[in-house]
N, C-alpha and C positions, 0 to 999 in steps of 0.2 A: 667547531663551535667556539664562537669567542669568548669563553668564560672569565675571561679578565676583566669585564667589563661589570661584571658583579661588584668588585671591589669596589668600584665611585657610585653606585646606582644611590646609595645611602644620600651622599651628599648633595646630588641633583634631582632627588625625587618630586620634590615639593616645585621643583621648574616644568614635569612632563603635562601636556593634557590632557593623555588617554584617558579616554571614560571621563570627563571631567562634568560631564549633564548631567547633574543629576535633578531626580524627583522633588516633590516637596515634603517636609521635615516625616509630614502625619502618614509613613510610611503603614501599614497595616500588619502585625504582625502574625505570623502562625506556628502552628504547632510542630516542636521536630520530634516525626514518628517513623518509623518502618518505612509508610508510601511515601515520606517524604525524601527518603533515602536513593530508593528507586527512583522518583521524578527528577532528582540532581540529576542522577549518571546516566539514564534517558535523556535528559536535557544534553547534558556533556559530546553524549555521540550524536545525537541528531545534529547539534549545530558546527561540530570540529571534528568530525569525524569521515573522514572520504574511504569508504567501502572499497574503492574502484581499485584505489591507490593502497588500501591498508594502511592509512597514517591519520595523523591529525594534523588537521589545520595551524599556524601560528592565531589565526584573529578569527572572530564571529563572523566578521563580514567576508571572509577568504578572498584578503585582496594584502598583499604586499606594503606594509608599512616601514616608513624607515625605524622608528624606533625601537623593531629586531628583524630586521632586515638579513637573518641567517636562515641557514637550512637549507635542502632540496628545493630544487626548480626558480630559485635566487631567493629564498626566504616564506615562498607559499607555505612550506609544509615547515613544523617543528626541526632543527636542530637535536644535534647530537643526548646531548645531556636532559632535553626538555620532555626529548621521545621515551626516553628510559621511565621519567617519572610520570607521567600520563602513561605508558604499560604498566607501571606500577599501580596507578589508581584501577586499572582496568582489572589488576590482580585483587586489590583491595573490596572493588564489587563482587568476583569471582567469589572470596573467600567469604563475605559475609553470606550472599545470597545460592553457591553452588550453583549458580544458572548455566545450562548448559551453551547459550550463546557468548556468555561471556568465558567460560573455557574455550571454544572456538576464538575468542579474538585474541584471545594471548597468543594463540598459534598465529592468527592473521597478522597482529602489530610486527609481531615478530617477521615473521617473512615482507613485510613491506619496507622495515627499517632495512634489511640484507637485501632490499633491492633497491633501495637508496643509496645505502653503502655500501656496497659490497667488498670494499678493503678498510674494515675498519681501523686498521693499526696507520692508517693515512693521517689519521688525528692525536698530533702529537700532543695534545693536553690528559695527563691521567687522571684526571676527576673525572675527566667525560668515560674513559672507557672503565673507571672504576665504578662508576653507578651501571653498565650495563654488564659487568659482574657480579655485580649484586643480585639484580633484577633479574639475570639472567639463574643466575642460583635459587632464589625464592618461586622463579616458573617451575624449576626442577623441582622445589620441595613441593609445589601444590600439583604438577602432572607425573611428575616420573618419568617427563620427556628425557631420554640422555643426551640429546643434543643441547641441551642447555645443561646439561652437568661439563659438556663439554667446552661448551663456548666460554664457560663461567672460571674454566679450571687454566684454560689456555689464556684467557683475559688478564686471568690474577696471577700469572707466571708470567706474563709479559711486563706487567705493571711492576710486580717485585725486583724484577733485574733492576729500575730504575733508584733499587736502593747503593746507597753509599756512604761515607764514613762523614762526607762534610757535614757540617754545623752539630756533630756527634753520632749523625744517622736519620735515618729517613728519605726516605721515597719524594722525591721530583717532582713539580707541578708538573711540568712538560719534558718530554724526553730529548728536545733538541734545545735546552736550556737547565744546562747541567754546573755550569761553571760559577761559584758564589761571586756575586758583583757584577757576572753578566747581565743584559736585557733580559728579561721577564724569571732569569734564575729565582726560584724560591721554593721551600717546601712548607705545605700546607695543613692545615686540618680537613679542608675540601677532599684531598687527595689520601692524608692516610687514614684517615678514621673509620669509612667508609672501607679501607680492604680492611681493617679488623675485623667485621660481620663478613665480611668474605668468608675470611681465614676460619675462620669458627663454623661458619657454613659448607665447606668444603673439609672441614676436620670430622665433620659429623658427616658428609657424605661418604668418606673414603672409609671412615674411623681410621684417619691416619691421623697421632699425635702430631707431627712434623709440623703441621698446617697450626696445630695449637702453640706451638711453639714460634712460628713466624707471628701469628696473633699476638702474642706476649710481646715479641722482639717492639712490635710496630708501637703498639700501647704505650711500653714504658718510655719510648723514644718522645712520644707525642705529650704524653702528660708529663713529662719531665724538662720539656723544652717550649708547649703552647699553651700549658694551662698554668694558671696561677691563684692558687684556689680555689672560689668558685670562676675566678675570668676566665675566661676559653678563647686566645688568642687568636687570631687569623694566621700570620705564616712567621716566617722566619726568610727573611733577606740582607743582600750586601757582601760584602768582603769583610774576609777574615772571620770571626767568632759570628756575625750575623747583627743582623738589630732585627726584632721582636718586633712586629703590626699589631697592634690589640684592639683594630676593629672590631666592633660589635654585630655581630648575623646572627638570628636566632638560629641557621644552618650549620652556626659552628655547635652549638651549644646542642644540638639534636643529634649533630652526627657525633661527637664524643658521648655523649649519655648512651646514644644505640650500641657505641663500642663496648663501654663499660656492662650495659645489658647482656651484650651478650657471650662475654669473659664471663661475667655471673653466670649466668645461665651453664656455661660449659667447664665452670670450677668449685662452684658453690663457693665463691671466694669473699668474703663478707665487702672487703675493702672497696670492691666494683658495686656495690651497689648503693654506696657511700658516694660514690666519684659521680653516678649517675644524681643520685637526687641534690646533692651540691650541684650539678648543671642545670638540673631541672630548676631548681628553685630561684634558682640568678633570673632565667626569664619568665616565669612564672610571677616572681615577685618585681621587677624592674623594666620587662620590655614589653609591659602589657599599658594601656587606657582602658582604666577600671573593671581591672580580668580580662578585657578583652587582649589577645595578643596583639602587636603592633603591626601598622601598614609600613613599609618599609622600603617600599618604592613598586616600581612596575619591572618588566622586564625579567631577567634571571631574580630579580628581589621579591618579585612577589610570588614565587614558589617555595621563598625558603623557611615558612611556616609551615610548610605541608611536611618536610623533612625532620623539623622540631615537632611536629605533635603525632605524626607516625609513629616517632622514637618514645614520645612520652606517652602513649598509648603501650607499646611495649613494654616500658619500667612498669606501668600498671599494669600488666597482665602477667608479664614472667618474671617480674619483680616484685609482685605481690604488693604494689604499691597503691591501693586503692584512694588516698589521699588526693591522688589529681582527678578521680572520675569527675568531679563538679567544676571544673575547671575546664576540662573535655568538653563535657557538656556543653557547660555556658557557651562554648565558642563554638560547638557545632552551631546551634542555636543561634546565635548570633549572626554566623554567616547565613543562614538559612533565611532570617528573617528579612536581613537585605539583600537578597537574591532579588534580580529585574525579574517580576513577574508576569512578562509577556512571553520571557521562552524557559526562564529558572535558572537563568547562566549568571553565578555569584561574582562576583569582582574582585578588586585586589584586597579594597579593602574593605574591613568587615566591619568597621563600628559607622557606616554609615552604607545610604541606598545605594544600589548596581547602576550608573548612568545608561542611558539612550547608545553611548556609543559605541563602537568596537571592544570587544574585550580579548586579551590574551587568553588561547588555553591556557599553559600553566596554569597563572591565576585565578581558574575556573576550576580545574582540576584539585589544587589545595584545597577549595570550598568542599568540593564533593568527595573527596576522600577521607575527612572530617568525619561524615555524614557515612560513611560505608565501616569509619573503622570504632566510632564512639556509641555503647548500645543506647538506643533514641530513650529519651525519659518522658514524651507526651508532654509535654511543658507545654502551653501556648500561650503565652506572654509575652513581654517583651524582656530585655536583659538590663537590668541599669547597672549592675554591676557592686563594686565597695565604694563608688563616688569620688575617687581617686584620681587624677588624669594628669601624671607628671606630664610637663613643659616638653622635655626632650624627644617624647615619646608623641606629641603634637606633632598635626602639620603644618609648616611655615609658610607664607607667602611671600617669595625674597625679589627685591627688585635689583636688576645688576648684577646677579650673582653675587650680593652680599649681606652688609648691615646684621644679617643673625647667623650666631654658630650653638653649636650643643658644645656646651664645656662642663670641666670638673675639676676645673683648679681651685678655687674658695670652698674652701670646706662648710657643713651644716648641710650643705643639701640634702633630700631627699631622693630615692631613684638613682638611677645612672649619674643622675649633672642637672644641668639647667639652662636656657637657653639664653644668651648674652651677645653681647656685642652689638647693644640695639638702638638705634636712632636713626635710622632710613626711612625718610617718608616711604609710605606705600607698604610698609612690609606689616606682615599679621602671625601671628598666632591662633590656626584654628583646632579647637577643641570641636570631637564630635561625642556629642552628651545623649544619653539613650536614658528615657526616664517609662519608668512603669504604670504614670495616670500622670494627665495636666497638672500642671500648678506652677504659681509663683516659687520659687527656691532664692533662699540667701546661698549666693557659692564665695567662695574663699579666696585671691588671690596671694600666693606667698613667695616674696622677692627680696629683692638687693638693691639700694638705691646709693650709692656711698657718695656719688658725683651730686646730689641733691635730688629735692623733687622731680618726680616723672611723672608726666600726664600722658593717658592713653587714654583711646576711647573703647567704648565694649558694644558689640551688635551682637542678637542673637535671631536666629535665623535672618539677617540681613535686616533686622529692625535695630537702630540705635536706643540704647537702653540705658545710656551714660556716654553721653559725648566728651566731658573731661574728668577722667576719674583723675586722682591724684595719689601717688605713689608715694607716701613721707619719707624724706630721706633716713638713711640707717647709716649706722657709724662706721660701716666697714662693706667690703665686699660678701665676708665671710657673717656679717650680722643680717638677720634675717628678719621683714616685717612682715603684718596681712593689711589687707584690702578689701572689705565687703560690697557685693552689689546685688541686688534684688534682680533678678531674671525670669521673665516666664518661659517656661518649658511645654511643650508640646509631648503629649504620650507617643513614644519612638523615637525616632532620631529629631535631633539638636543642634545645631552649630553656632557657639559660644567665640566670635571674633572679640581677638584682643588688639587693637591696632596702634599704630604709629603716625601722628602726622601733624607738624611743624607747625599748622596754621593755631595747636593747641597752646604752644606757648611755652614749652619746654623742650628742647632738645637733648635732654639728660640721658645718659645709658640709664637701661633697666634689667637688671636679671631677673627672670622669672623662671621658678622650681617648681610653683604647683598650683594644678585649679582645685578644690576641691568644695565638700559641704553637700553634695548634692545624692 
């Protein structure tokens, strides 16, 4: 499994088409209850699910796409790392509803993955084979199969050998890329964070300390070398002492919280449940569009919400952290609501509808896992959320592969950063705005102008509504103005473009931090 390919997905997301049809704005929305839960993961296997095979499909339509062109039979069926967590959702219907066909399919996935692969240790990336340590350990605590105490116990002893003394300590992305300053050398938070819930899991199977003791080792290495308050850094790369990556994945920030989860859980140790809600609250508060969590590409990117609210679903239940249930909620709910409602297969992304086209499992599976692990609150409305919708946290329309970046060098922002480097005809900023009854709404825009006046235009759902708005210039990068424009809104989903284009009369750069008002 190419997992490497996660790391750029962030920056070329807003260029993919998949699914890009979608419905009109006046989506209808419904209520997330119990049936709605069942009709997800009923949906999930009827359309990706091959019996025959015991796997899941990569796409709806089970037809070979390039853009994840991995896995059995050249890309038909899920890859390594994608199969682990679609078993996992499979455990996740198991555990809420005790069905007994869904205890049958944990046995089924499993034996279809082992006749996929039948040498797993052939795949030298250890994130992939530390998610089916995991997974394979959480089958063990809900069957009491021992073959998965087994598969899980010999996984996470394989994976640990690949610890070593460089960059202070820590376990290997890949095990045939060990050397700092090598090709793809680096260690990651994908990689260790993930065997801490191992370790802790397998501590508690044996009631061997030892296991609690390698959990501790992995932890202090990782929080003392990827995290930086609340940032949650990606890897550590290069020669000599290393240089720090501090891309942003809600992946990283769910799989350290599940670590520190579950060191709480196995020491009552106050500090770990400190380390958790500092991660929680980074994307909680920052890499959401008004509560909503963020879209954050297709492909490996758009399962890695499923990984962050599995884990923050944990902090709440064994953390006693009931503060995020409404937050759960809202975004089970939200996916739910933009679910394609011809089969219920939810999309990547959730603050707007499920298009007509092909959809990845993963990205179906996050929807549905949602929905198996948050308990339903009967809501049937729609979600508008705090009305908030940082910039960065937007999806871009870039021509050329440029014209706009997400930065945070000029200080005052809001959020993460704000989006800049803007003056490419053609390119947009879309906002997807979800409102609870029709109406006109004043929204907010709040920017950066230093280079002078900047004129954009604004559409909302594809209606122009201000062909030249005009951006007053500000004294600095770091000084910050607002912009009013009257919008009508549609009850549901929204799409609030903010565009660029020459023929308006100003080529000025524009930073823009935030939509809000609404």
């Amino acid at each position: 499994m190419f997992t490497w390919k996660k790391r750029i997905l962030t920056a070329f997301a807003c260029l993919l088409t998949l699914s890009l049809l979608y419905p009109a704005a006046n989506h209808k929305a419904q209520a997330f209850t119990e049936s709605d839960a069942d009709a997800a993961m009923t949906a999930l296997v009827n359309v990706f699910y091959d019996p025959a095979a015991k796997y899941f499909y990569v796409n709806s339509d089970h037809q070979i796409h390039p853009e994840h062109a991995h896995g059995p039979d050249g890309g038909l069926y899920t890859d390594f790392w994608w199969e682990a967590q679609l078993w996992e959702t499979v455990m996740d219907a198991y555990e809420r509803t005790g069905s007994p066909a869904y205890r049958t399919m944990i046995d089924d996935v499993y034996a279809g993955f082992n006749a996929k692969y039948p040498d797993m240790m052939a795949n030298p990336f250890n994130d992939d084979l530390g998610w089916w340590a995991l997974a394979c350990l959480r089958a063990y605590e809900l069957t009491g199969t021992t073959e998965y105490l087994n598969r899980g116990t010999f996984l996470f002893n394989e994976i640990y050998a690949e610890w070593d003394t460089s960059y202070g300590g820590g376990i290997w992305w890949r095990s045939d890329a060990h050397t700092p300053g090598q090709a793809n050398a680096q260690k990651n938070m994908a990689t260790n964070a993930p065997m801490i819930m191992t370790a802790v899991k397998l501590r508690d199977a044996y009631n061997d300390l030892a296991y609690l003791t390698k959990a501790t080792q992995i932890y202090n290495w990782t929080k003392s070398t990827l995290v930086n308050g609340s940032k949650i850094n990606d890897h550590i790369e290069g020669a000599g002492s290393g240089i720090i990556k501090d891309w942003d994945f809600t992946y990283n920030y769910g799989t350290f919280l599940g670590a520190a989860v579950s060191l709480y859980e196995a020491t009552g140790t106050a500090s770990y449940l400190t380390d958790a809600n500092s991660a929680a609250e980074y994307v909680v508060n920052k890499m959401v569009s008004a509560q909503t969590i963020m879209y954050e590409g297709e492909n490996d990117a758009a399962g890695f919400k499923m990984i962050f609210l599995r884990n923050l679903n944990r902090l709440r239940e064994k953390g006693g952290q009931a503060q995020y249930l409404s937050f759960l909620q809202q975004n089970a709910t939200q996916a739910w609501n933009h679910r394609r409602t011809s089969d219920n297969i939810i999309g990547s992304d959730w603050l707007r509808p499920t298009g007509s086209g092909y959809v990845q499992s993963l990205a179906a599976a996050a929807g549905v896992s949602i929905l198996q692990l948050v308990p339903a609150d009967g809501y049937s409305g729609y979600i508008a959320g705090n009305g908030a919708y940082e910039a960065e946290n937007a999806r871009r329309t870039l021509i050329g592969g440029g014209g706009m970046i997400n930065e945070s060098t000029n200080a005052g922002f809001t959020g993460r950063g704000y989006v800049g480097g803007w003056n490419t005809d053609g390119t947009s900023i879309d906002f997807y705005v979800n409102q609870n009854t029709a109406g006109t709404r004043t929204v907010t825009f709040r920017y950066a102008a230093a280079a002078g006046n900047a004129s954009r235009y604004v559409k909302v759902n594809g209606v122009v509504v201000a062909s030249n708005l005009v951006f007053g210039s500000t004294s600095g990068w770091s000084s910050y103005g607002t912009v009013t424009v009257a919008v009508p809104l549609n009850a549901g989903s929204n799409t609030i473009r903010l565009g660029f284009d020459s023929s308006l009369g100003s080529s000025n750069y524009l930073n823009v931090d935030l939509l809000s008002g609404l």
